[in-house]
N, C-alpha and C positions, 0 to 999 in steps of 0.2 A: 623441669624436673618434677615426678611425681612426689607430692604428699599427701597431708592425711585428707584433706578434705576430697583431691578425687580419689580415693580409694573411699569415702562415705558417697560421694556422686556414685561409683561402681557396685557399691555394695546395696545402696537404694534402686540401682536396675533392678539390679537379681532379685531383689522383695516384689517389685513388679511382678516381672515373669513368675517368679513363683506364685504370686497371689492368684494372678490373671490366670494360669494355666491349669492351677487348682480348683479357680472359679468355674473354668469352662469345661473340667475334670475331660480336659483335651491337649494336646499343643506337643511342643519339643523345647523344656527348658533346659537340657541337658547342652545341648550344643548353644544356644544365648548364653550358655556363664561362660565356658571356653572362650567366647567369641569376644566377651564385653567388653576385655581392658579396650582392646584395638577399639571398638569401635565409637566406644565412648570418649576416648581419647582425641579419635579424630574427628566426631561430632563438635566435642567442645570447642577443639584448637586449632583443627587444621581445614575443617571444609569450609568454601564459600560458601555459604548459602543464605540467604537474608530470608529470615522467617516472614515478614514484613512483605514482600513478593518474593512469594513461595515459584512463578513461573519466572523467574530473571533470566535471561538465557544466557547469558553471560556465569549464571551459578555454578561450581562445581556439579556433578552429578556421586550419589550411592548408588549402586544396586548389587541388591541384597539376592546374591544369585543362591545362597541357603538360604531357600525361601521358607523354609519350617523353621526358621531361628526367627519370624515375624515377631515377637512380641518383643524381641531386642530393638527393632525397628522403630515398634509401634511405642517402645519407652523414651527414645529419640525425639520420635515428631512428637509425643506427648512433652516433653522437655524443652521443646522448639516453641510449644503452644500452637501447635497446630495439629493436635488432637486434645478433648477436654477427657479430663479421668472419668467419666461416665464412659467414654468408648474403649479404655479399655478395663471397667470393668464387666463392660460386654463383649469382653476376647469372643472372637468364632460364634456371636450369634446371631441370627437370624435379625438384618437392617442394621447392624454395626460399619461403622468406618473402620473396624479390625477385623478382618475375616481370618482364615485360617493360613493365607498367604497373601502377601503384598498384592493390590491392583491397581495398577496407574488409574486407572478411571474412576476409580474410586473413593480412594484418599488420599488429602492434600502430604506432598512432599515424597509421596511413592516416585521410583521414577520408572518402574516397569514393573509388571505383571510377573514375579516367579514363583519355583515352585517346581516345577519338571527341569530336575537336576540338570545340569551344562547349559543352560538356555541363557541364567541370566549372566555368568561371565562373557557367554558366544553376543549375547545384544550389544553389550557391553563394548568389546570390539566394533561395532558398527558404529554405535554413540561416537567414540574416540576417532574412527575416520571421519566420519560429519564432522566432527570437530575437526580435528585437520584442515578438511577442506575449507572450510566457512572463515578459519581462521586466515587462510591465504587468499580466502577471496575478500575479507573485508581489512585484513592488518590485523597483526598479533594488536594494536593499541584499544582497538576495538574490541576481541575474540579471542580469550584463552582461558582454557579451563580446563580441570583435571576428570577426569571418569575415574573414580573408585569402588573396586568391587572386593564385596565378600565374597570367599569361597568357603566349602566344604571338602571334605577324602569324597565322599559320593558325589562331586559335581564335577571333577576332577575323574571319577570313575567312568564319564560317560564321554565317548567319541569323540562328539561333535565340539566339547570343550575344549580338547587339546587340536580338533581340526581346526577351530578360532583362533586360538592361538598359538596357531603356526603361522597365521597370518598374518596377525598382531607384530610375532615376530618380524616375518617377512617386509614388513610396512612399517618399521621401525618408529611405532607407536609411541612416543615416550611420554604420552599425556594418562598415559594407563597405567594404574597405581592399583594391583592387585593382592589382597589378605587372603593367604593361606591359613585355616584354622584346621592346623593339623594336628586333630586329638585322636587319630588312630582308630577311631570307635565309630559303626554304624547302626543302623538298628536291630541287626541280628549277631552283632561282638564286634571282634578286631578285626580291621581292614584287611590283617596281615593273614586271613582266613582267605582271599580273594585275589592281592592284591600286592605287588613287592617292589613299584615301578621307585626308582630315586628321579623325585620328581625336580629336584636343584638340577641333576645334570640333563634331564628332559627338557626341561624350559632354557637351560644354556644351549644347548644344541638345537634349538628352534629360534634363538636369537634375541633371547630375554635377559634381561639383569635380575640374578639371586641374590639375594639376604638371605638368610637364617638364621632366625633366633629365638629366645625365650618368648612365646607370646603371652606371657603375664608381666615380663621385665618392662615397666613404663620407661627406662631410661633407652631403654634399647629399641621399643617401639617408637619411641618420640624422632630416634635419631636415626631410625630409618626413615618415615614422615617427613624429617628436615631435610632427606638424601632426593626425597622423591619432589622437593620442591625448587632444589636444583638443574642447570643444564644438565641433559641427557640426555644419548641417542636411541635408547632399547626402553622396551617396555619394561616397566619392574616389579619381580614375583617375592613378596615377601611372605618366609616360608614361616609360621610362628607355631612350634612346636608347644602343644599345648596339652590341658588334663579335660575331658570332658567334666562339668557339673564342678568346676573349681570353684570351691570354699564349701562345700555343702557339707553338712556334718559327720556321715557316714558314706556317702554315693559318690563319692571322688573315683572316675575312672569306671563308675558304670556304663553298658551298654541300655542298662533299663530306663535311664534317663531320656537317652536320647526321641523316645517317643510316648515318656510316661510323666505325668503332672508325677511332682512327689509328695508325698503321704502326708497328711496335715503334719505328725509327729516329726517328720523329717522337717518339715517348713519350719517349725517352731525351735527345732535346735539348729539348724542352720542361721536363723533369724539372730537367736543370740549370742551365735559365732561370730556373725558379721557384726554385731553392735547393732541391730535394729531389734523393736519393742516386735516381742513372738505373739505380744495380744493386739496390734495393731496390721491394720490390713490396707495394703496402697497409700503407704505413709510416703512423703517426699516431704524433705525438711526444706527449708526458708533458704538455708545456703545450696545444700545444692537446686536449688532454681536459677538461687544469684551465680554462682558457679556455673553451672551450666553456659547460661545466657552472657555471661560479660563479654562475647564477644560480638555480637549481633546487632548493637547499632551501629559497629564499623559497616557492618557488611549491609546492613539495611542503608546505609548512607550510600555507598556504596551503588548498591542496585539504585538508589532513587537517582544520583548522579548518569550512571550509566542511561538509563527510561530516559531523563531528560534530552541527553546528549544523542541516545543512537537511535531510540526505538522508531523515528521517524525518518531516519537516515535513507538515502535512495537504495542502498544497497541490502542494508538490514531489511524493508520493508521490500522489496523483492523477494527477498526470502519466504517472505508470508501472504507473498499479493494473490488473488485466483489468475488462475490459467485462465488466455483468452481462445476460445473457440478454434478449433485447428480446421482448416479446409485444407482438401487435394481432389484434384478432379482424377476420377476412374472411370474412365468411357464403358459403358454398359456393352456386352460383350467380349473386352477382354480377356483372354484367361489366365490366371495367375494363383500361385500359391497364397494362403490370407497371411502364411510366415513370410512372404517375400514382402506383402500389402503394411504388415505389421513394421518390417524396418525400415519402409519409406517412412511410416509416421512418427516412429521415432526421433528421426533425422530431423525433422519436421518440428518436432516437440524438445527434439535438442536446441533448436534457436526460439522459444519461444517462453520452455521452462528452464530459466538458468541455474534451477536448484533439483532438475534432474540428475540423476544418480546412481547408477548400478550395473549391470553387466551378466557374463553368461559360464557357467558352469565347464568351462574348456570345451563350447560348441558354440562360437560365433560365428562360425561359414554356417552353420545348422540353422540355425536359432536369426541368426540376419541381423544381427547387433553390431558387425566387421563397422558398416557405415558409421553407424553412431558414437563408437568407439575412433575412430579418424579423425570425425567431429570435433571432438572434445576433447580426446586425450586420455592416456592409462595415468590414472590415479598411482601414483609410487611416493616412493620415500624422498626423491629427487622433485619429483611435480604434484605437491599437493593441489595444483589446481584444477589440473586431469579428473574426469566423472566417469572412464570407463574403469569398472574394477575387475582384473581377472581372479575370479575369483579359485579357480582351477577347480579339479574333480570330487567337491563339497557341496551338494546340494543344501544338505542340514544347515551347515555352514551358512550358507548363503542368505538362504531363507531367515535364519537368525539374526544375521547380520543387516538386514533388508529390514526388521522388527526395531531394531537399535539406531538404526540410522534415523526412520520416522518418529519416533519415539526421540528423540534430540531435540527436535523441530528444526523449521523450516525445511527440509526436504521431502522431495519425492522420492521414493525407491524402490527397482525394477532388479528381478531376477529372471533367468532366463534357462533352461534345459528340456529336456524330453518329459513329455506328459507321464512316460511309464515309469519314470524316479519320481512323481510327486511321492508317492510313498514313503520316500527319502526323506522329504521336510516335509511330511504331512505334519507332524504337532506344532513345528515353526510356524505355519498357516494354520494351524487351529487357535495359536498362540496371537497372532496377528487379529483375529476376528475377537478374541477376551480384548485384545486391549483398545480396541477399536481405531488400531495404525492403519492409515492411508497407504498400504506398501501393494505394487503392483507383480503378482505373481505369474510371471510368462511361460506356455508350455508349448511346442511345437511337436509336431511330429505325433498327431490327437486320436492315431485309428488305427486299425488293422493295414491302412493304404500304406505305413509306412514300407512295406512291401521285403525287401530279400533279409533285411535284418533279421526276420522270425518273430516268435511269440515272445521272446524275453525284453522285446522292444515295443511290442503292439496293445497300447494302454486297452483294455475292456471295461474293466468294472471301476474304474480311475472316475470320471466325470459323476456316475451318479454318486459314489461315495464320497464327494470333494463338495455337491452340492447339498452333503448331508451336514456338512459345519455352518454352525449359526453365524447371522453376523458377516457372511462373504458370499460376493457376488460374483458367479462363475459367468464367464462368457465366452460361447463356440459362435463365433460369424460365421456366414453363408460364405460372405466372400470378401472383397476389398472395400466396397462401399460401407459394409456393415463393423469391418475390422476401424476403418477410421471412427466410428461412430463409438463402438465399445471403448478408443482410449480417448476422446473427448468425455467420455462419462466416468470412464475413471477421475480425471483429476477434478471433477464435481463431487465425487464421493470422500469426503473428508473426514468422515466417521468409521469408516471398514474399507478391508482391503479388497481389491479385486484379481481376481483371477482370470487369463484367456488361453484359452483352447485353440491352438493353430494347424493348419494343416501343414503337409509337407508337400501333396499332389496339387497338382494347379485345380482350380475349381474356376467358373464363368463367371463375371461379373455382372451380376441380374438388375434387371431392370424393375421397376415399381420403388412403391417406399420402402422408407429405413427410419424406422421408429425404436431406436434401443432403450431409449428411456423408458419404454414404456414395457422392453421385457419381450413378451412376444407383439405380432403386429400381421396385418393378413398379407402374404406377399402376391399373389396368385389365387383367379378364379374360374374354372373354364365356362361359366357362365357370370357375368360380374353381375353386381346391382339385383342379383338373386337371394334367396332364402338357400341358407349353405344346407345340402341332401347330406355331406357326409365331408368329411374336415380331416387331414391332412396334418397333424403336428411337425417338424422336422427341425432339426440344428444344422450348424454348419456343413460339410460339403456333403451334405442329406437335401440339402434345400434343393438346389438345383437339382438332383434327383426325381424327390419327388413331385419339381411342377412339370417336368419329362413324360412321369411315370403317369400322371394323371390327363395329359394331351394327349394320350397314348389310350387313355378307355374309352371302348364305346359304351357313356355310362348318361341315360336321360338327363338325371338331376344337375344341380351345381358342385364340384367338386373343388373345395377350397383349402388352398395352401398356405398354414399359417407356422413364421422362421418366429425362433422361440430362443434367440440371442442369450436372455437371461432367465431363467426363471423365477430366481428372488426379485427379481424386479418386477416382474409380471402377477405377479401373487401381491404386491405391496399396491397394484392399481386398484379404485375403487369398482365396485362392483356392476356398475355399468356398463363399464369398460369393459371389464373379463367376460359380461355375457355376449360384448359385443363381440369379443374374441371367439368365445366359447361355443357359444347358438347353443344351450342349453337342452331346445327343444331334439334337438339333432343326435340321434341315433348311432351313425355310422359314425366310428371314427378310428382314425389307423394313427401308428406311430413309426416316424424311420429316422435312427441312430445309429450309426457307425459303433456298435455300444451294448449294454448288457441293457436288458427290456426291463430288467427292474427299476420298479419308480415308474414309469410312461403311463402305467395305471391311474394315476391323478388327473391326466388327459382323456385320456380315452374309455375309462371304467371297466368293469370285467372282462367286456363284452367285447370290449375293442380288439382292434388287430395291433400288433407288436411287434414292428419289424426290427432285429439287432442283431448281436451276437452273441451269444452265451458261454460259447466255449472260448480257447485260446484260441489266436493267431494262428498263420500256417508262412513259412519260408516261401517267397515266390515274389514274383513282378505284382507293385498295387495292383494293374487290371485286371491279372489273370486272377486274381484276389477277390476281386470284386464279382467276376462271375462265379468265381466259386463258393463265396458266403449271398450271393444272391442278392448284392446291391448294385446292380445296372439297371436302368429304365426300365427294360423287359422284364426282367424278372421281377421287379417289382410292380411295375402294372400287371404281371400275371396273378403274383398275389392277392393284388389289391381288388382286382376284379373277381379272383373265386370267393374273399371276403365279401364283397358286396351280395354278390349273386347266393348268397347262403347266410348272409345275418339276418 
């Protein structure tokens, strides 16, 4: 039952926020006081979490999908002692553990990166399947644990939120324990300016458990908290009709709060509303500390029992062990699509990584993931043990969910659709690269070759703007040899996620090396063991083109052909290496991409030749395609030859 002392715990948040927010004359404390009773409530009383080992994997999880409500957050982990009040009297500045939204990477007890409205309930959702599954793969005695998220009306407002959780639903998630903070109010007024959705009978009709209630009444929150810690089979949306900037002295039910510090004079009559001294700044009293914390050596005890018992369990440390080296032999000359090369390795990587995980956007004949899904099994409500997830026609979705599931631990996870929807989950994978989640991003169908579908299928300017995000390593393979090598390097990459580029047309399986690690590598010379006259960039099913196009000129010098797999990788090699690539001294140089020519300037300098595509796609058969934008041998050793003969 609530008393006075957590309504002093509560009332000593909101001196925080307000101080911190005042201090950084920045922030959104208007939605942090709506939001507080909940979550202060279920900091105190209801989450696992052992401050003591802050990574327990066994912990409950928050995340704070109102990622502008941070400083609520940041009052928590500072309550937990795992922020000191120096960080947040350096709310949002420059080297603080409090920036202006949550970052896993950053500070301790975050458990993701939000901030881009619907992102963090959509991760959220993917947390909760890993959980699931982990839980059926090692025993509920081992593995169970709740996922709880804040929400906002704006997070709520965006798509891909309710595309998540339709899944949630679908997957009859009941580990998922989501706070509606519905104060009505955004940063430009009332929701009810945009917006008129009843979101109780939304979330019923998607296969969710509603509450609704006062989200100030602690009797009523507590006793939904004790509902959600109950058997149950559905996810549960608890709806907490609230005031934005509750208790403040005059700003009750402003919009101006929601994005404005308030005015020292507002801080100081608020302050002596709530019973806090209006001449003291970042004050927390002695009980609520003790308050706070009286629960945390259960829970520290707890995790240290758990550590002892499991962290070296065969099963749990599978979860976390490295991937060993994947081998498949590809006879040099075959021809094969690298999307057909790709779900051999899968398959491959399905018995190898038992904590692989993920699936394909309602295009597994496309996409080549049918195998791996046979494999393993459809992840449902019935087979938690199942790693193939349909995810159906959510890319956003997807991508989110892929962010959430990594961000759990112990998982790998793989999503899979057409290169021309990355744009779909383009900020899911801008999102992936902030938090630096190992999630592996699959795109099939990479080129104009995708052939009668037309130009609203035929990715252009996709690859170079995908390799414009920090933090993610894009990879287009030549062909089957170099596709096994790009996901042996993915599961080395444990800091960022990786992205691959696949075709749909079959391309030859070439012969020389395959050096992905290292990004680009020479693959072809028509003179070898020569000083390179003029150099050859190319990516996937471009390679095999252009070592065609170059047996094809009658051209003195040596003309060398270097496959350019990754280019964040290739860039991170030291500089000996890249001249070794590069030849520096070397003048001529051409680029060919199935692709817009922007960016290939970094290769080849002004001067260079640029062979791509600039415009859109055209409806037709990939071949007749390929003579028509001028990517056949011939026409590209025509090119390549007037370039030479005039640079």
């Amino acid at each position: 039952m609530s008393n006075n002392i957590d309504f002093q715990v509560i009332n000593e948040v909101k001196g925080l926020i307000m101080d911190a927010t005042r201090s950084a004359n920045s922030g959104h404390p208007g939605g942090a006081f709506s939001s507080a009773d909940f979550v202060t409530i279920l900091h105190m009383d209801y989450l696992r979490f052992a401050p003591k080992y802050p990574k327990w994997h066994n912990r409950d999880r928050f995340i704070l999908s109102a990622g502008h409500e941070s400083m609520l957050q940041y009052s928590m982990l500072h309550l937990m002692g795992l922020l000191e009040m120096k960080e947040l009297k350096n709310f949002r500045q420059l080297g603080s553990l409090t920036p202006g939204h949550p970052e896993v990477h950053l500070t301790p007890g975050v458990e993701a990166t939000t901030g881009p409205l619907g992102q963090g309930i959509s991760m959220a959702v993917g947390m909760a399947m890993a959980e699931k599954h982990q839980e059926a793969v090692l025993g509920s005695d081992v593995l169970r644990n709740k996922i709880y998220v804040l929400v906002g009306d704006g997070d709520l407002q965006e798509s891909v939120a309710i595309g998540t959780a339709a899944i949630a639903g679908h997957q009859a998630l009941d580990n998922l324990v989501v706070f509606y903070d519905k104060n009505d109010i955004q940063i430009s007024g009332k929701t009810s300016r945009s917006d008129s959705t009843n979101f109780e009978m939304l979330f019923q009709a998607i296969g969710w458990e509603v509450r609704t209630i006062d989200g100030h009444d602690h009797v009523a929150i507590r006793a939904c908290l004790d509902h959600a810690q109950t058997q149950r089979n559905q996810p549960l949306l608890i709806i907490g009709n609230t005031t934005i900037a509750k208790g403040t002295a005059s700003m009750e039910g402003s919009h101006k709060t929601h994005g404005e510090p308030l005015k020292p004079e507002e801080i100081a009559a608020t302050k002596s509303k709530l019973s806090l001294d209006p001449e003291k700044f970042f004050q927390v009293s002695e009980s609520t500390y003790q308050r706070f914390s009286s629960h945390f050596n259960v829970f520290n005890e707890e995790a240290e029992r758990w550590i002892q018992a499991y962290q070296n369990h065969p099963k749990v440390a599978s979860l976390f062990s490295a991937v060993p080296e994947m081998n498949m032999d590809f006879p040099v000359g075959e021809s094969m699509a690298t999307r057909k090369a790709f779900g051999m390795v899968l398959e491959l990587a399905a018995d190898v990584a038992p904590n692989l995980m993920g699936g394909s956007a309602d295009l597994e004949p496309s996409n080549n993931t049918e195998g791996f899904a046979k494999k393993v099994g459809e992840f449902t409500k019935e087979n938690r043990l199942g790693r193939n997830i349909a995810f159906g026609v959510r890319e956003f979705s997807m991508a989110c969910i892929q962010n959430g599931m990594s961000l759990y631990g112990g998982m790998h996870s793989f999503g899979a659709t057409f290169l021309t929807f990355a744009d779909y989950s383009r900020n899911a994978i801008r999102m992936s690269g902030i938090q630096e989640a190992q999630t592996l991003h699959v795109f099939t169908h990479d080129s104009f070759f995708v052939g009668e579908d037309g130009p609203t299928h035929q990715p252009i300017e996709h690859l170079m703007s995908l390799r414009a995000i920090p933090n993610l390593l894009v990879f287009r393979p030549a062909d089957a040899r170099e596709t096994l090598a790009c996901m042996n390097q993915y599961f080395k990459e444990t800091h960022r996620p990786s992205l691959i580029a696949l075709t749909r047309q079959n391309v030859p399986t070439l012969e020389g090396s395959v050096a992905v690690e290292k990004g680009a590598f020479i693959k072809f010379e028509t003179k070898p063991g020569q000083t390179a006259d003029a150099i050859v960039f190319s990516t996937g099913s471009e390679v095999h083109v252009a070592m065609e196009a170059a047996q094809k000129l009658d051209f003195a010098g040596n003309i060398r052909v270097v496959s350019i797999p990754c280019w964040e990788l290739f860039w991170e090699q030291d500089e000996v290496y890249r001249n070794e690539i590069l030849s520096p001294a070397t003048s001529k140089r051409i680029s060919i991409e199935a692709g817009c020519t922007l960016g290939w300037q970094k290769f080849t300098g002004m001067n260079g030749l640029n062979i791509g595509i600039d415009t859109f796609g055209a409806s037709g058969p990939g071949n007749v395609l390929a003579d028509h934008f001028g990517f056949t041998a011939e026409k590209v050793a025509l090119k390549i030859d007037h370039y030479l003969q005039n640079a």
